[in-house]
C-alpha positions in Angstrom: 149.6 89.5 52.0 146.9 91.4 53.5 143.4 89.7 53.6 140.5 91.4 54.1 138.1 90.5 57.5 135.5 89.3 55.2 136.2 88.3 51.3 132.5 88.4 50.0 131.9 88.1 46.4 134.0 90.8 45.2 130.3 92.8 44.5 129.5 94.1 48.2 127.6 91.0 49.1 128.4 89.1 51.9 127.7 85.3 53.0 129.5 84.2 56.1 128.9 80.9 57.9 129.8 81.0 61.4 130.8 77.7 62.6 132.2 75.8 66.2 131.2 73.7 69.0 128.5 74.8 70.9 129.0 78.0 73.3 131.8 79.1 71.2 130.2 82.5 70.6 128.2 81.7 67.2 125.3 83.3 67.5 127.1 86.5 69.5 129.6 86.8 66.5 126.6 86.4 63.8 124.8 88.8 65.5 127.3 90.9 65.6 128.2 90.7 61.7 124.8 91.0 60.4 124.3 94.2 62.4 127.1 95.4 60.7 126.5 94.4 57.5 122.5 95.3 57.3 122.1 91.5 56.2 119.7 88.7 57.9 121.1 86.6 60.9 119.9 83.3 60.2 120.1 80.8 63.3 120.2 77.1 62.4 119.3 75.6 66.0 116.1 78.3 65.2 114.9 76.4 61.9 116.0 73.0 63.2 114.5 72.4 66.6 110.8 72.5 66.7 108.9 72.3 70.0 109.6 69.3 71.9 113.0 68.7 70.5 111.0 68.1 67.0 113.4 67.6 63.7 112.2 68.3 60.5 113.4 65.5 57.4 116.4 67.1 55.7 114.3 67.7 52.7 111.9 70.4 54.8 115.0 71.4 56.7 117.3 72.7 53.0 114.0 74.2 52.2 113.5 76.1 55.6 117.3 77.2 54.7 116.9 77.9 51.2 113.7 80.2 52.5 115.8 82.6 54.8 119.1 82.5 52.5 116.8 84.4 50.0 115.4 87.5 52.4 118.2 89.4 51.3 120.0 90.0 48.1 123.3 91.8 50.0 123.7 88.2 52.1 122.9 86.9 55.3 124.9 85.6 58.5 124.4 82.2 59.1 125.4 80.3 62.2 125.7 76.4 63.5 127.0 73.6 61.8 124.2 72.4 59.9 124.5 68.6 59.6 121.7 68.0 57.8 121.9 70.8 55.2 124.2 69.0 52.6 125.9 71.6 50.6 123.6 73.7 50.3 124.9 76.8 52.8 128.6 75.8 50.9 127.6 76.2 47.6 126.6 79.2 48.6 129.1 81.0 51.6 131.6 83.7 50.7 133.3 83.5 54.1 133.6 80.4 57.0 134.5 82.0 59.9 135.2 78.6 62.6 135.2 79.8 66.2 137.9 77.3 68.5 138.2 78.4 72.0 140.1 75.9 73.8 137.2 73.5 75.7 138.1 75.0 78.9 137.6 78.9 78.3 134.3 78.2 76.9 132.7 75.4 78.5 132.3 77.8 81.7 130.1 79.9 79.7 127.7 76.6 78.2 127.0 76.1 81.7 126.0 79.5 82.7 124.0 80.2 79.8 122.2 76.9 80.1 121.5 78.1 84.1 119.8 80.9 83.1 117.8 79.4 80.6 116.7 76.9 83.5 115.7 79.9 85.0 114.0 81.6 82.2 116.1 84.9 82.5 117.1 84.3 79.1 115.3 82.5 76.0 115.8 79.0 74.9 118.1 77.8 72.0 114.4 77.3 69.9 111.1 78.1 70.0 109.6 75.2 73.0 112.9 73.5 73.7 113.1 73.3 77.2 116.0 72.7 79.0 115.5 70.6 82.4 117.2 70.7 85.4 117.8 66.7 85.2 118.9 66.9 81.8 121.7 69.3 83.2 124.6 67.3 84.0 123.2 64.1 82.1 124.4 62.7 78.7 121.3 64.2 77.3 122.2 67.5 78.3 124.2 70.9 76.1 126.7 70.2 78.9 127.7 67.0 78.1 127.2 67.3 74.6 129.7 70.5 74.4 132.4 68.5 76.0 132.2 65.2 73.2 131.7 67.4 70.5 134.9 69.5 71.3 137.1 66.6 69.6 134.5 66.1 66.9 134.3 69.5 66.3 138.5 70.1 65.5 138.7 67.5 63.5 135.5 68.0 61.0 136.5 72.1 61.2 140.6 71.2 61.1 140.0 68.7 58.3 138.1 71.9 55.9 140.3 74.3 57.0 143.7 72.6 56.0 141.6 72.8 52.0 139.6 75.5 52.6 141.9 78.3 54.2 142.2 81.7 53.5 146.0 81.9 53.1 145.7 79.1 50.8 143.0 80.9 48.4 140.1 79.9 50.2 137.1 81.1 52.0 137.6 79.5 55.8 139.7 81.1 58.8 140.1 80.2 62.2 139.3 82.4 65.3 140.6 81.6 68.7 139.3 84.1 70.8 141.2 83.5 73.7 144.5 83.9 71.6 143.1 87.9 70.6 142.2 86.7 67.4 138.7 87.5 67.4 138.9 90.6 69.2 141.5 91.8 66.5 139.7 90.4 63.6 136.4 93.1 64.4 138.7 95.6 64.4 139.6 94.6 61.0 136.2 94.6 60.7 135.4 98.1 61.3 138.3 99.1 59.4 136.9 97.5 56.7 133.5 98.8 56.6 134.9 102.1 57.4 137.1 102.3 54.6 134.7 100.8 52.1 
């Protein structure tokens, strides 16, 4: 059976949800897609975190969501998990794309990116979220929150994709990018939107 990179609605229109643990390569993937696709890259961490670490309710949170989902009429990229948006980026996805790294190839790269942020060589995750150097190695810290979330992370994204995957008839696949998987699935990719 060969299955396209992306399924979309069968129209041209394309919906993906990017999904993983932190530092996975989310937002570099989504990026990625949506700049091939012509479609809106919508960061979650960008319409949840307010300055100061500020959350909005859930209710102000599906609207800020609902709000971006509808810039474009050809899709969007979305990317983060999204906790607190109910089903409301399901309901709507053509394509979950979950990003698994094993802990150990990616973890490396959570800490370097949060170093230069410490640094201000590169922007923060949102708006006025600072990062602090005390915070770094702290159980309030990305660091330590990447490494207790790996666990959580399989088994929430393990659990959807054993209903969900695409060699079953759904919508979900699974991308380990230090297996070649990811590399290999652009190229797909690009064949794709080459060929189409």
């Amino acid at each position: 059976m060969n299955i396209p990179s992306l399924l979309g609605d069968g129209q041209g229109n394309y919906r993906v949800h990017v999904v993983g643990n932190c530092g996975t390569g989310k937002s570099t993937l989504s990026a990625y897609i949506a700049t091939k696709l012509n479609v809106p890259h919508i960061s979650l961490d960008a319409l949840f975190w307010g300055p100061g670490w500020t959350t909005p309710s859930d209710d102000e949170f599906q609207e800020r969501i609902s709000a971006a989902m509808t810039q474009s009429s050809k899709g969007w990229v979305i990317d983060g998990i999204g906790n607190h948006s109910g089903t409301l980026i399901s309901d709507h996805t053509t394509d979950v794309i979950w990003l698994d790294p094993p802990l150990w190839f990616y973890l490396p790269r959570v800490f370097w990116r949060t170093l230069l942020r410490l640094l201000n060589v590169i922007p923060t995750c949102a708006e006025g979220c600072r990062e602090t150097w005390g915070e770094l190695l702290s159980t309030k810290g990305i660091i330590w929150y990447c490494i207790s979330h790996h666990g959580y992370c399989k088994h929430k994204f393990g659990e959807m994709l054993a209903h969900t995957s695409i060699t079953k008839g759904g919508s979900m696949r699974r991308l380990n990018e230090w297996d070649g998987d990811l590399m290999m699935w652009k190229a797909g990719l690009e064949e794709m939107l080459r060929t189409h």
